[in-house]
PDB file of N, CA, C and O in Angstrom:
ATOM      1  N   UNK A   1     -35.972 228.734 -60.242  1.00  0.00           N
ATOM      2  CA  UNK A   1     -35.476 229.558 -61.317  1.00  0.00           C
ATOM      3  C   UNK A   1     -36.640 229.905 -62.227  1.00  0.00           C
ATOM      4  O   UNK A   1     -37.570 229.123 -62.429  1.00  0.00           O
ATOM      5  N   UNK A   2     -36.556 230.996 -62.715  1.00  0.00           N
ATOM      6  CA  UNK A   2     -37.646 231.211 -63.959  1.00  0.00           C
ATOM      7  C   UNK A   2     -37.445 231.307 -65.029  1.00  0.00           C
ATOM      8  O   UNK A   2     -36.261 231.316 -65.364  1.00  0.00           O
ATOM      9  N   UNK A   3     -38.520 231.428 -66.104  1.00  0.00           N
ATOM     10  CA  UNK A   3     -37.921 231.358 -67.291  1.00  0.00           C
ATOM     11  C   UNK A   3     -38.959 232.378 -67.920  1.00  0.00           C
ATOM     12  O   UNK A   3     -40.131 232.646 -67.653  1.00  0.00           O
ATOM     13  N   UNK A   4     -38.230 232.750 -68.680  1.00  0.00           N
ATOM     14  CA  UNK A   4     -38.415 233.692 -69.958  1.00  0.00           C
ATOM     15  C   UNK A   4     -38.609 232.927 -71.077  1.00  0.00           C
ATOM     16  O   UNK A   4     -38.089 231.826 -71.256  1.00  0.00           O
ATOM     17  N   UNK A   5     -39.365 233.502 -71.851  1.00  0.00           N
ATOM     18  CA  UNK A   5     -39.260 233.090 -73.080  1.00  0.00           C
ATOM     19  C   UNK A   5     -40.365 234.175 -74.373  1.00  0.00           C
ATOM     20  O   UNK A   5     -41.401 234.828 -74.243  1.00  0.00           O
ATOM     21  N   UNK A   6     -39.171 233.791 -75.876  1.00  0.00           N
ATOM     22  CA  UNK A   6     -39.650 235.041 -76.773  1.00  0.00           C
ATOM     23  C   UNK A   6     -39.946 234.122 -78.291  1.00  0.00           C
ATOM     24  O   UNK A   6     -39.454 233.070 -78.699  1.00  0.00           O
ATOM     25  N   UNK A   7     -40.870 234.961 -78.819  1.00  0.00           N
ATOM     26  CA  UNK A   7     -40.804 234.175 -79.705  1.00  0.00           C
ATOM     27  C   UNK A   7     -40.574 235.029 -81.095  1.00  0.00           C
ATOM     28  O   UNK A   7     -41.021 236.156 -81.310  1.00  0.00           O
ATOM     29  N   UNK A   8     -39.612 234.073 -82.166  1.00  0.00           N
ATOM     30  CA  UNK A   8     -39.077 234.767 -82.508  1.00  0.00           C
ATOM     31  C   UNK A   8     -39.523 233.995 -84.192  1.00  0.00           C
ATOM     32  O   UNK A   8     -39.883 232.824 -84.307  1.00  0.00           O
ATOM     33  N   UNK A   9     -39.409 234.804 -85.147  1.00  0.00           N
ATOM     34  CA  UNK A   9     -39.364 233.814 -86.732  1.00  0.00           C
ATOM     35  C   UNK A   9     -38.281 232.997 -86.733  1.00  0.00           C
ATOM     36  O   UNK A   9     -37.156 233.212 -86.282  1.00  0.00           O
ATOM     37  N   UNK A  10     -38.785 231.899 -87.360  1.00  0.00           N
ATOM     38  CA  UNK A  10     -37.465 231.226 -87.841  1.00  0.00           C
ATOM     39  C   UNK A  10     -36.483 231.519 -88.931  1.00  0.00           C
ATOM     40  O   UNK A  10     -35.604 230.717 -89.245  1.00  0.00           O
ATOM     41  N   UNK A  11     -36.663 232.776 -89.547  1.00  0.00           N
ATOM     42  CA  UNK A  11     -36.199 233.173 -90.456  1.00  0.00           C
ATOM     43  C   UNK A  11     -34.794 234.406 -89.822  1.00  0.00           C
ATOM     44  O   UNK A  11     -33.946 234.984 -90.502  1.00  0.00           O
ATOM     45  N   UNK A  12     -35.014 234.458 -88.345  1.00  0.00           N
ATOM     46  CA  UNK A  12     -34.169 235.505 -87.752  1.00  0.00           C
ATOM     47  C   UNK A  12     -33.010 234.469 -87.348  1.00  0.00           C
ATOM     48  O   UNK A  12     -31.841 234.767 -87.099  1.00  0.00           O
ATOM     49  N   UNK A  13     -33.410 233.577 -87.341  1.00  0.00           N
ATOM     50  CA  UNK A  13     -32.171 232.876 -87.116  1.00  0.00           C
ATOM     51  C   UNK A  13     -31.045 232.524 -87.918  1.00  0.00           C
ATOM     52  O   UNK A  13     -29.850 232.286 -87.742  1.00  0.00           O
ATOM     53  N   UNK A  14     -32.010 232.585 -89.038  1.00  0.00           N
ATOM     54  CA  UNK A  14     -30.531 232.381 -90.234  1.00  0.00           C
ATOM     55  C   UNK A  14     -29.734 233.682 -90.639  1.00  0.00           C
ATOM     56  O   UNK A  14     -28.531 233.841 -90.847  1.00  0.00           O
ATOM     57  N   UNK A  15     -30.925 234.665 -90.689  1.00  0.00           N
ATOM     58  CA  UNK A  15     -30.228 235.723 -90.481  1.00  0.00           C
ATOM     59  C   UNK A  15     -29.069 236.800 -89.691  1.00  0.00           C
ATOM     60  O   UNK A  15     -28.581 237.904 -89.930  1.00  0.00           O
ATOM     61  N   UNK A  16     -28.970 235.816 -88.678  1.00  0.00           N
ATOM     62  CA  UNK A  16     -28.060 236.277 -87.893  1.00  0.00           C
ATOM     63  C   UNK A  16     -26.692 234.816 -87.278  1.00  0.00           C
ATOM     64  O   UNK A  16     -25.850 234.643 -86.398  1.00  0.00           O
ATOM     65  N   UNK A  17     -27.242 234.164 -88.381  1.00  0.00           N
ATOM     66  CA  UNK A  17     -26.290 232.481 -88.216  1.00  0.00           C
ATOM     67  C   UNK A  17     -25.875 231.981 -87.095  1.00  0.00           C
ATOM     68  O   UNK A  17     -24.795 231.456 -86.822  1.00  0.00           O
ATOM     69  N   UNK A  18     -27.530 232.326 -85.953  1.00  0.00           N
ATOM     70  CA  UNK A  18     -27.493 231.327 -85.232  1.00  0.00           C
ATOM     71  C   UNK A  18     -28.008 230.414 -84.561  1.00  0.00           C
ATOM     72  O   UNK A  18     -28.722 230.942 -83.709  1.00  0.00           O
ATOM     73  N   UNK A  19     -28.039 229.018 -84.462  1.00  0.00           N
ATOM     74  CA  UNK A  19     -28.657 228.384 -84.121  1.00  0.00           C
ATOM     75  C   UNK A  19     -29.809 228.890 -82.729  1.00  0.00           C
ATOM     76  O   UNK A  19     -29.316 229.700 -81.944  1.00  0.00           O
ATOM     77  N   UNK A  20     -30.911 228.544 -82.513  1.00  0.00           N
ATOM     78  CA  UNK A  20     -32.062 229.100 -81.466  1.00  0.00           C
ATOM     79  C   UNK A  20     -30.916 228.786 -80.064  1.00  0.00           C
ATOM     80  O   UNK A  20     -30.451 229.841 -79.632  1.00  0.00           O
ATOM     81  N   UNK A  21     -30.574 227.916 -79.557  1.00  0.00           N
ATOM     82  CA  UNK A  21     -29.544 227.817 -78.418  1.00  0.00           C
ATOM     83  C   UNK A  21     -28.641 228.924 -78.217  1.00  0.00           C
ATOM     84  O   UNK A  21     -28.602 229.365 -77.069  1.00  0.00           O
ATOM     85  N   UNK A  22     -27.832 229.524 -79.176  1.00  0.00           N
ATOM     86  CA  UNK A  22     -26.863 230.269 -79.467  1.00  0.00           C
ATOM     87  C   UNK A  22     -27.730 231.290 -79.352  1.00  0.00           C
ATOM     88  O   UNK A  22     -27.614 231.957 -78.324  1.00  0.00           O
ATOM     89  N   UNK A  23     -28.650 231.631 -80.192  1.00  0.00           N
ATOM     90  CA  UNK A  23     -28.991 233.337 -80.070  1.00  0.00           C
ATOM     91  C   UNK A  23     -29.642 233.320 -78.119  1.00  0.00           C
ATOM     92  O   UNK A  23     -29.550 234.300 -77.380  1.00  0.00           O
ATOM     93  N   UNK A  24     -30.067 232.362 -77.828  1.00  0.00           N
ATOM     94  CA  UNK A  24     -30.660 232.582 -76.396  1.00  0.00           C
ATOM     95  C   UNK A  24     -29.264 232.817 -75.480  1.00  0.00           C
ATOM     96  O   UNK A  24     -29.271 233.453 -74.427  1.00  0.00           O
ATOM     97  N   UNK A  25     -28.208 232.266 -75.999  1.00  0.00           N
ATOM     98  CA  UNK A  25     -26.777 231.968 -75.087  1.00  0.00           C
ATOM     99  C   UNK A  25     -26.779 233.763 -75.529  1.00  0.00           C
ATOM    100  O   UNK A  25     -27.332 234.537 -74.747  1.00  0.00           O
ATOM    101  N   UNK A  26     -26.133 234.297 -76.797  1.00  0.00           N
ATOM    102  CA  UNK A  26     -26.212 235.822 -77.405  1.00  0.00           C
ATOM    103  C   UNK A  26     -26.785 236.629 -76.424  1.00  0.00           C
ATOM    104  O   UNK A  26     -26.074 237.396 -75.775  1.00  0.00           O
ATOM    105  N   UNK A  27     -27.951 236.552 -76.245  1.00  0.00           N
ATOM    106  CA  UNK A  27     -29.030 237.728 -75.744  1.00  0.00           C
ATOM    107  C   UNK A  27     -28.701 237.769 -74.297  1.00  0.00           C
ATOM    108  O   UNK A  27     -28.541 238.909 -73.860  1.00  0.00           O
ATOM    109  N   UNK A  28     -28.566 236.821 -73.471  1.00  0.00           N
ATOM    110  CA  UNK A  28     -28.367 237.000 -72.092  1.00  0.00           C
ATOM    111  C   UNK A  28     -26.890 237.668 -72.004  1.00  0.00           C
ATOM    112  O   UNK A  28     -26.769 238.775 -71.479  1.00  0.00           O
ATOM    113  N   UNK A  29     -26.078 237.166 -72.385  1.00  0.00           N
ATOM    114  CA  UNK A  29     -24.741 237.755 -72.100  1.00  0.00           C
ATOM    115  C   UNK A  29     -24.974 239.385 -72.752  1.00  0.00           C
ATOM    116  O   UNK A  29     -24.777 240.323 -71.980  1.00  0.00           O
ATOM    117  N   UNK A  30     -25.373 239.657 -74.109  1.00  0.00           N
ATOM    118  CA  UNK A  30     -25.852 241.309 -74.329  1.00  0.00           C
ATOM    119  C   UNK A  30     -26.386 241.826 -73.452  1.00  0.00           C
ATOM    120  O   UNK A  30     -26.078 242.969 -73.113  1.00  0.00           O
ATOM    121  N   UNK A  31     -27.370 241.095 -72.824  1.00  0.00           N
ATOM    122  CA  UNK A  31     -28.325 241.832 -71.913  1.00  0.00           C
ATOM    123  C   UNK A  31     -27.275 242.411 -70.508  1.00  0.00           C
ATOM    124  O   UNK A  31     -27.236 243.568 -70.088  1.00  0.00           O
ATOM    125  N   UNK A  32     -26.663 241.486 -70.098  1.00  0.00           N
ATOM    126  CA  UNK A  32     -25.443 241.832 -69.282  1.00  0.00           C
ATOM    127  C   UNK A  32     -24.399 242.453 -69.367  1.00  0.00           C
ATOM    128  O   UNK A  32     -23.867 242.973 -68.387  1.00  0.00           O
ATOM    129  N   UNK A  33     -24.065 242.490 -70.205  1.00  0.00           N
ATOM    130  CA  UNK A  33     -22.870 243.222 -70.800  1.00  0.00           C
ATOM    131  C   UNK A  33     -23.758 244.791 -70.814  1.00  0.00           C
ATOM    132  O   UNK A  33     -23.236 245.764 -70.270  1.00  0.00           O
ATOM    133  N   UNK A  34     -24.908 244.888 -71.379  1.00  0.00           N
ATOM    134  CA  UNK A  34     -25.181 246.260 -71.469  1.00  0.00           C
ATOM    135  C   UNK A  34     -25.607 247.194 -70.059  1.00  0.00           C
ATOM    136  O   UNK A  34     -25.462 248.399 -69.849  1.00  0.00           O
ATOM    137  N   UNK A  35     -26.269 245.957 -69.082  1.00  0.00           N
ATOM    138  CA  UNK A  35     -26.462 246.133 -67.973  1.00  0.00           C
ATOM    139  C   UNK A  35     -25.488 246.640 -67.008  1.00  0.00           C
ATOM    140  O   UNK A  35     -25.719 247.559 -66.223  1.00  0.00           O
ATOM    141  N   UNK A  36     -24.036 245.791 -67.135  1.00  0.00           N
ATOM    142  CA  UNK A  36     -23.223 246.060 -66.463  1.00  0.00           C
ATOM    143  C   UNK A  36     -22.563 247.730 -67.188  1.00  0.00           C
ATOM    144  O   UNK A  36     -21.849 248.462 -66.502  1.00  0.00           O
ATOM    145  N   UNK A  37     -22.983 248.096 -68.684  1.00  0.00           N
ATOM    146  CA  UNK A  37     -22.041 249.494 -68.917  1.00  0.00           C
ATOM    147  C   UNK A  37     -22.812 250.127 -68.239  1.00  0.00           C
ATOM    148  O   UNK A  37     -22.182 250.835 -67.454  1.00  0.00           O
ATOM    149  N   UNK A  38     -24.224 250.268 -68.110  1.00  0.00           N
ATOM    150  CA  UNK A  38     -24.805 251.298 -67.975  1.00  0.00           C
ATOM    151  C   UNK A  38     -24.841 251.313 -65.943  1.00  0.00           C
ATOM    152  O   UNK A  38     -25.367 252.209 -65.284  1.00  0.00           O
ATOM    153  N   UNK A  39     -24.255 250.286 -65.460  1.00  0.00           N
ATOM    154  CA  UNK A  39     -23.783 250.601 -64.185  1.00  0.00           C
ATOM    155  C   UNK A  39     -25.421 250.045 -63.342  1.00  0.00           C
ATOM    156  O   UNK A  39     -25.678 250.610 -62.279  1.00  0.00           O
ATOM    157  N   UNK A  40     -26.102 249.322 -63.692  1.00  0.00           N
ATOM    158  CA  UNK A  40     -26.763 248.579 -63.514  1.00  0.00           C
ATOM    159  C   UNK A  40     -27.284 247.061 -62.327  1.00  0.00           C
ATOM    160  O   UNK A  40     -28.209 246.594 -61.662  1.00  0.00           O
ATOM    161  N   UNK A  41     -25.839 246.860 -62.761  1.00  0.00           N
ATOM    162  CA  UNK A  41     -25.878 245.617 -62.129  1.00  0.00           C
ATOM    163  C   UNK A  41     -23.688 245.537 -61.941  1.00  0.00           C
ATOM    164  O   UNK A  41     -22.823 246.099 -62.614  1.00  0.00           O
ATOM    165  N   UNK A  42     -23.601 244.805 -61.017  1.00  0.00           N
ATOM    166  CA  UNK A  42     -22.092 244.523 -60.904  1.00  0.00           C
ATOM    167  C   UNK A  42     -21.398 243.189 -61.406  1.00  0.00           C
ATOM    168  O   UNK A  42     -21.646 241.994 -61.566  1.00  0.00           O
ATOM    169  N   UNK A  43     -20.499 244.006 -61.541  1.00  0.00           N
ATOM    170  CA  UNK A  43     -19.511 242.511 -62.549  1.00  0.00           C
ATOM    171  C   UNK A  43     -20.244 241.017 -62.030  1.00  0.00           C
ATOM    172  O   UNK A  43     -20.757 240.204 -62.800  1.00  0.00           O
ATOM    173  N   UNK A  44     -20.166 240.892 -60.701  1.00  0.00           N
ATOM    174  CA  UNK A  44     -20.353 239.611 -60.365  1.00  0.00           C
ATOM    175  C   UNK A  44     -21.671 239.063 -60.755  1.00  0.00           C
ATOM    176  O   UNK A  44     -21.811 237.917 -61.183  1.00  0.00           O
ATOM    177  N   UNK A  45     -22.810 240.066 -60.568  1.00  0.00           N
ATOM    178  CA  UNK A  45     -24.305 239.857 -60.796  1.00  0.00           C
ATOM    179  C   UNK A  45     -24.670 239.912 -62.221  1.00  0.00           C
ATOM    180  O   UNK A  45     -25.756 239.431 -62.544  1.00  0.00           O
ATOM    181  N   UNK A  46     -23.743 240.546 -63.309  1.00  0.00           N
ATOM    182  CA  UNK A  46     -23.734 240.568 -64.740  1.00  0.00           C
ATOM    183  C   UNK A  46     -23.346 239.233 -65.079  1.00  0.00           C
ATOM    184  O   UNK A  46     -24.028 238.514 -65.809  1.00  0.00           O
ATOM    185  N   UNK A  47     -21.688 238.709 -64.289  1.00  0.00           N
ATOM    186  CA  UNK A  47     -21.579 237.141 -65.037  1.00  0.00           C
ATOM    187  C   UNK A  47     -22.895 236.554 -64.474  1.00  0.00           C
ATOM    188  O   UNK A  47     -23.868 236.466 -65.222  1.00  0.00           O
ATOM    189  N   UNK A  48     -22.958 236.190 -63.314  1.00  0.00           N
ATOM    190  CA  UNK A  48     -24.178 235.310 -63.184  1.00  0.00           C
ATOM    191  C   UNK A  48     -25.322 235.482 -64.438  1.00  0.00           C
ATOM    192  O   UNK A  48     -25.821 234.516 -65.016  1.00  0.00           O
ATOM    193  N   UNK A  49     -25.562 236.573 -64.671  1.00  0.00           N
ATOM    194  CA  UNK A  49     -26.727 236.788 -65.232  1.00  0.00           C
ATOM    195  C   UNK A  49     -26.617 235.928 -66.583  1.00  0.00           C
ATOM    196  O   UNK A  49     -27.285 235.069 -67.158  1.00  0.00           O
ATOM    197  N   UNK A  50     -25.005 236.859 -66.845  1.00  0.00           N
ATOM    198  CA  UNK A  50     -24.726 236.142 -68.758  1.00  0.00           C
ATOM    199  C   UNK A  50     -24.211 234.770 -68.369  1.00  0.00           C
ATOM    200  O   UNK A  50     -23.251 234.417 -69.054  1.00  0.00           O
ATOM    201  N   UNK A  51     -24.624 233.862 -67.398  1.00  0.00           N
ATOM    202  CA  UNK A  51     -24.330 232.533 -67.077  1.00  0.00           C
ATOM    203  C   UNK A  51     -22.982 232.230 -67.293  1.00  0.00           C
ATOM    204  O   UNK A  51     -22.769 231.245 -68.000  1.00  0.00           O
ATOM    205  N   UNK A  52     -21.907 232.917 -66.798  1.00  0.00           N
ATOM    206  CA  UNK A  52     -20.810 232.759 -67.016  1.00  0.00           C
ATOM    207  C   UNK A  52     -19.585 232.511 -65.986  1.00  0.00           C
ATOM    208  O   UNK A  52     -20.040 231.984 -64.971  1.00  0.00           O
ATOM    209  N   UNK A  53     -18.316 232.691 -65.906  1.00  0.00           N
ATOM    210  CA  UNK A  53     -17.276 233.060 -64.996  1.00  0.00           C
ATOM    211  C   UNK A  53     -17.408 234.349 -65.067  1.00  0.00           C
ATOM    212  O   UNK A  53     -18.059 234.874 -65.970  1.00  0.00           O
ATOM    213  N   UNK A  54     -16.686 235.161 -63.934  1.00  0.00           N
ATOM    214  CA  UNK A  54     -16.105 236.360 -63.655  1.00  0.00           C
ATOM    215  C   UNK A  54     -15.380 236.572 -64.869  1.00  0.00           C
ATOM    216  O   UNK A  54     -15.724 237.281 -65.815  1.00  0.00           O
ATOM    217  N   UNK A  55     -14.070 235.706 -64.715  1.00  0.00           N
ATOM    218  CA  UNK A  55     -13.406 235.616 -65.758  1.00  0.00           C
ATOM    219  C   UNK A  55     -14.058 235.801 -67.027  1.00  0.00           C
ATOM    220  O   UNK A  55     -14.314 236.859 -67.601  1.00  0.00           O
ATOM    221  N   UNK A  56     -14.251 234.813 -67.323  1.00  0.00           N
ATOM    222  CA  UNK A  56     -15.215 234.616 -69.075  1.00  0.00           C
ATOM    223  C   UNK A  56     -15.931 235.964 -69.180  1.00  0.00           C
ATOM    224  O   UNK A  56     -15.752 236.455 -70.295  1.00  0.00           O
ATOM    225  N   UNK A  57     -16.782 236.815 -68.272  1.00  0.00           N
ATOM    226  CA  UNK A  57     -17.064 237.559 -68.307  1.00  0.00           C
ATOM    227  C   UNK A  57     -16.545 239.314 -68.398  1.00  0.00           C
ATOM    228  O   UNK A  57     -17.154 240.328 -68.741  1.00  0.00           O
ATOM    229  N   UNK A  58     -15.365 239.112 -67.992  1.00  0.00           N
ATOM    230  CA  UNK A  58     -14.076 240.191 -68.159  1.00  0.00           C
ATOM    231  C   UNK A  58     -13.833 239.539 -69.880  1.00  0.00           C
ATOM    232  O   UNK A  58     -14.362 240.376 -70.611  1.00  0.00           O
ATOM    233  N   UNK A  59     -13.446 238.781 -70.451  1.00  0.00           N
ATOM    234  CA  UNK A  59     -13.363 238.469 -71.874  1.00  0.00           C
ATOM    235  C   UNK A  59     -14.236 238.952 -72.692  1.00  0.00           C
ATOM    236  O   UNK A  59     -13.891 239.780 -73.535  1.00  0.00           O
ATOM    237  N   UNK A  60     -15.410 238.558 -72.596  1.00  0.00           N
ATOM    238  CA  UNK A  60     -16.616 239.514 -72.885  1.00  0.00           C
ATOM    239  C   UNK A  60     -16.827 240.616 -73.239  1.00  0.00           C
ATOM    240  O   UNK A  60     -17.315 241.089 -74.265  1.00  0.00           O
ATOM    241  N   UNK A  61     -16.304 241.170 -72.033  1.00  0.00           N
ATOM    242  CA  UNK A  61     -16.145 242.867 -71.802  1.00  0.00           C
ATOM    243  C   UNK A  61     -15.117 243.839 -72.757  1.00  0.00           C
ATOM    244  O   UNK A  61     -15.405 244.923 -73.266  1.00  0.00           O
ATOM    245  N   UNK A  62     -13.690 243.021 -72.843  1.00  0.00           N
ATOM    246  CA  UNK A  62     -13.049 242.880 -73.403  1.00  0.00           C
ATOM    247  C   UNK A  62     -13.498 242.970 -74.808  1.00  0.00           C
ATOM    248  O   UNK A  62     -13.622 243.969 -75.516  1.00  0.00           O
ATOM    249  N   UNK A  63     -13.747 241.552 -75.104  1.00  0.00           N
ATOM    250  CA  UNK A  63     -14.264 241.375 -76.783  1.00  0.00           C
ATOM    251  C   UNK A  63     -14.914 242.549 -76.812  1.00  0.00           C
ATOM    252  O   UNK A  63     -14.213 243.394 -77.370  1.00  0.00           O
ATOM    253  N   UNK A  64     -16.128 243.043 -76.393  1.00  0.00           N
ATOM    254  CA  UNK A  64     -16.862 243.864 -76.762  1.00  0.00           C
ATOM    255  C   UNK A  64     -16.694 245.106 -76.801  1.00  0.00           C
ATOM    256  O   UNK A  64     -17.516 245.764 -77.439  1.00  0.00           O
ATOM    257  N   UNK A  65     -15.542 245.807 -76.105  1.00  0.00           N
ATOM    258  CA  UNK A  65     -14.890 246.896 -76.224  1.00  0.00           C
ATOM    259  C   UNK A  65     -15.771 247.773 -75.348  1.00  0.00           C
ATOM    260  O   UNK A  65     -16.117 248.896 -75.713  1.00  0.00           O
ATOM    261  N   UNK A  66     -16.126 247.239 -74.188  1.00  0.00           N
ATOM    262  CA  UNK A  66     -16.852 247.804 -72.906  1.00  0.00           C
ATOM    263  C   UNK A  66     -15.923 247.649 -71.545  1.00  0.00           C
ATOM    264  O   UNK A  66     -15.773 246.525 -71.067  1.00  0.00           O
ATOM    265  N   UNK A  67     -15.270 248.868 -70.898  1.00  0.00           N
ATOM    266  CA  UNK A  67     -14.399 249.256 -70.361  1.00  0.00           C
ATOM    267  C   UNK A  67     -14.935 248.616 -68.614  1.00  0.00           C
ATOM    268  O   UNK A  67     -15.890 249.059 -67.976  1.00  0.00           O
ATOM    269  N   UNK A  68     -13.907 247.391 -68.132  1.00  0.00           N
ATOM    270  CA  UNK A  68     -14.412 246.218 -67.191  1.00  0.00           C
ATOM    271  C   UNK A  68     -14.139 247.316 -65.742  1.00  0.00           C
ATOM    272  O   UNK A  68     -14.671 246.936 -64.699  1.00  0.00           O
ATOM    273  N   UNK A  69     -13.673 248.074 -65.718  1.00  0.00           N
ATOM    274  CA  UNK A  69     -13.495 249.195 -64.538  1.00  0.00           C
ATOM    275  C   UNK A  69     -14.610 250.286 -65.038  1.00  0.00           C
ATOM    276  O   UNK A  69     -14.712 250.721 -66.185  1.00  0.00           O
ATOM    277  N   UNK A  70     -15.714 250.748 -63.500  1.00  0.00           N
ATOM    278  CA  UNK A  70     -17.090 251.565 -63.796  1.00  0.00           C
ATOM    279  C   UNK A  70     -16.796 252.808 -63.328  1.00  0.00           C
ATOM    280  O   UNK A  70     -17.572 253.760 -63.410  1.00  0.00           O
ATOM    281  N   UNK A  71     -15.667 252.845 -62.822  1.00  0.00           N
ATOM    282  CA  UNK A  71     -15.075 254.279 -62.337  1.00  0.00           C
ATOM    283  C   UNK A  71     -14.789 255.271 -63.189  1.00  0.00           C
ATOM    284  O   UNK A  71     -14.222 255.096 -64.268  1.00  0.00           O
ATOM    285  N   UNK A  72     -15.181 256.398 -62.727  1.00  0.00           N
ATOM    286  CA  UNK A  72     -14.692 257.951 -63.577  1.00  0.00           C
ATOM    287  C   UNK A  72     -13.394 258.260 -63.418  1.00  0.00           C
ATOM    288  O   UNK A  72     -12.862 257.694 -62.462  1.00  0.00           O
ATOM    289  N   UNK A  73     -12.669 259.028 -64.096  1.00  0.00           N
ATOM    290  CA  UNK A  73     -11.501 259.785 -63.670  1.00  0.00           C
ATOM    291  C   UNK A  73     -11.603 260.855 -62.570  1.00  0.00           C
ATOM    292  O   UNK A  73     -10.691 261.192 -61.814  1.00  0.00           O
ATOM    293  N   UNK A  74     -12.737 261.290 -62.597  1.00  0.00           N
ATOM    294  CA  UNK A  74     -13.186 262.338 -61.379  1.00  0.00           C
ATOM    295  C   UNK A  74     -13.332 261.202 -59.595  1.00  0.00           C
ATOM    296  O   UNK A  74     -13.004 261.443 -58.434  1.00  0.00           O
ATOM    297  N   UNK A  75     -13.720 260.487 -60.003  1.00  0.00           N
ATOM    298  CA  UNK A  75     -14.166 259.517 -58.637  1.00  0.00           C
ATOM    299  C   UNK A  75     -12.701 258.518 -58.485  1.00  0.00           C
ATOM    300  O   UNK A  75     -12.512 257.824 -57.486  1.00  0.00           O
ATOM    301  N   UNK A  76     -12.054 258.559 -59.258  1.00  0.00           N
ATOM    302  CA  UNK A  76     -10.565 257.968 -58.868  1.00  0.00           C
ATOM    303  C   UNK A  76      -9.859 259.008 -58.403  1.00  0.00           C
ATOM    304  O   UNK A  76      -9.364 258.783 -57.299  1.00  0.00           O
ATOM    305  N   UNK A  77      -9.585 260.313 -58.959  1.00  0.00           N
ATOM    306  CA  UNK A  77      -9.277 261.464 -58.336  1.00  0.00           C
ATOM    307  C   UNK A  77      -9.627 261.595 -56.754  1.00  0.00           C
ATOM    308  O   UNK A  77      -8.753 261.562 -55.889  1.00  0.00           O
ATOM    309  N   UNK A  78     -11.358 261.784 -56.415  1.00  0.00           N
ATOM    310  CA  UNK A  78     -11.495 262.041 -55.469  1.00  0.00           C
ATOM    311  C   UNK A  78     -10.813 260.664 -54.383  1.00  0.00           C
ATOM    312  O   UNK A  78     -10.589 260.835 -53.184  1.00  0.00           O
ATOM    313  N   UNK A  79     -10.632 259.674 -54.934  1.00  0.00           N
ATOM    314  CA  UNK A  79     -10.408 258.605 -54.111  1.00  0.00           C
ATOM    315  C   UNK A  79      -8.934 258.720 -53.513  1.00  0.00           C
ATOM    316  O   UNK A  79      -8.616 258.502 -52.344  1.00  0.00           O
ATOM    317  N   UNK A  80      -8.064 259.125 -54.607  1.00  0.00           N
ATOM    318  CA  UNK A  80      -6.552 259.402 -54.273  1.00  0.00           C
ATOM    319  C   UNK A  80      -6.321 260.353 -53.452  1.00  0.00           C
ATOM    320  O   UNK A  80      -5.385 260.453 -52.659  1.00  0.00           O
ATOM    321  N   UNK A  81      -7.349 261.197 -53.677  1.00  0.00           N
ATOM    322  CA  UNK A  81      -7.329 262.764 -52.226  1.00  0.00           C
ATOM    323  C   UNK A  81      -7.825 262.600 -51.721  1.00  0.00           C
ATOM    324  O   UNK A  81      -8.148 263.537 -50.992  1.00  0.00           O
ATOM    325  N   UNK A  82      -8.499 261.230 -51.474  1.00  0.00           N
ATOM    326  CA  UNK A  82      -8.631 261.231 -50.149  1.00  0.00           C
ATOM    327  C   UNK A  82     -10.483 262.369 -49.726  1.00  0.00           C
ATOM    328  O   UNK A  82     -10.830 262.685 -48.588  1.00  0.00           O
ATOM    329  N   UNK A  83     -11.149 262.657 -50.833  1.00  0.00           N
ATOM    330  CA  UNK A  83     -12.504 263.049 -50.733  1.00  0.00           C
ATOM    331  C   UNK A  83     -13.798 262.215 -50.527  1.00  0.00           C
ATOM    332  O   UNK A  83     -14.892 262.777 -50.470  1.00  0.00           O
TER     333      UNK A  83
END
């Protein structure tokens, strides 16, 4: 496994009230969550990423008001006719 790592003030942490564990837990799941809107990466490879469940990760999606189906209305269309 590898690791990343950022370095950050200690003053950003209070500012955003959260402990250094928590903002590292924060950033990976953002990073995924944004990954997965922008069609990036897939549900399954996004939870992994945000170290999570599938599940937990549909909650996420949820909470965050990022729509857990990547399909268009045009590409569900073509799917129902059969294009």
């Amino acid at each position: 496994m590898a690791t990343i790592s950022f370095e950050f003030d200690a003053s950003t942490f209070g500012a955003l009230r959260l402990a250094p564990n928590e903002f590292a837990r924060e950033m990976r799941i953002a990073a995924a969550v944004q990954w997965y809107a922008q069609g990036v990466v897939s549900q399954g490879k996004a939870a992994e990423l945000a170290a999570l469940t599938r599940a937990e990760f549909l909650e996420e999606l949820y909470r965050r008001k990022v729509p857990a189906c990547q399909v268009t209305g045009e590409e569900l269309a073509d799917e129902i006719h059969g294009a």
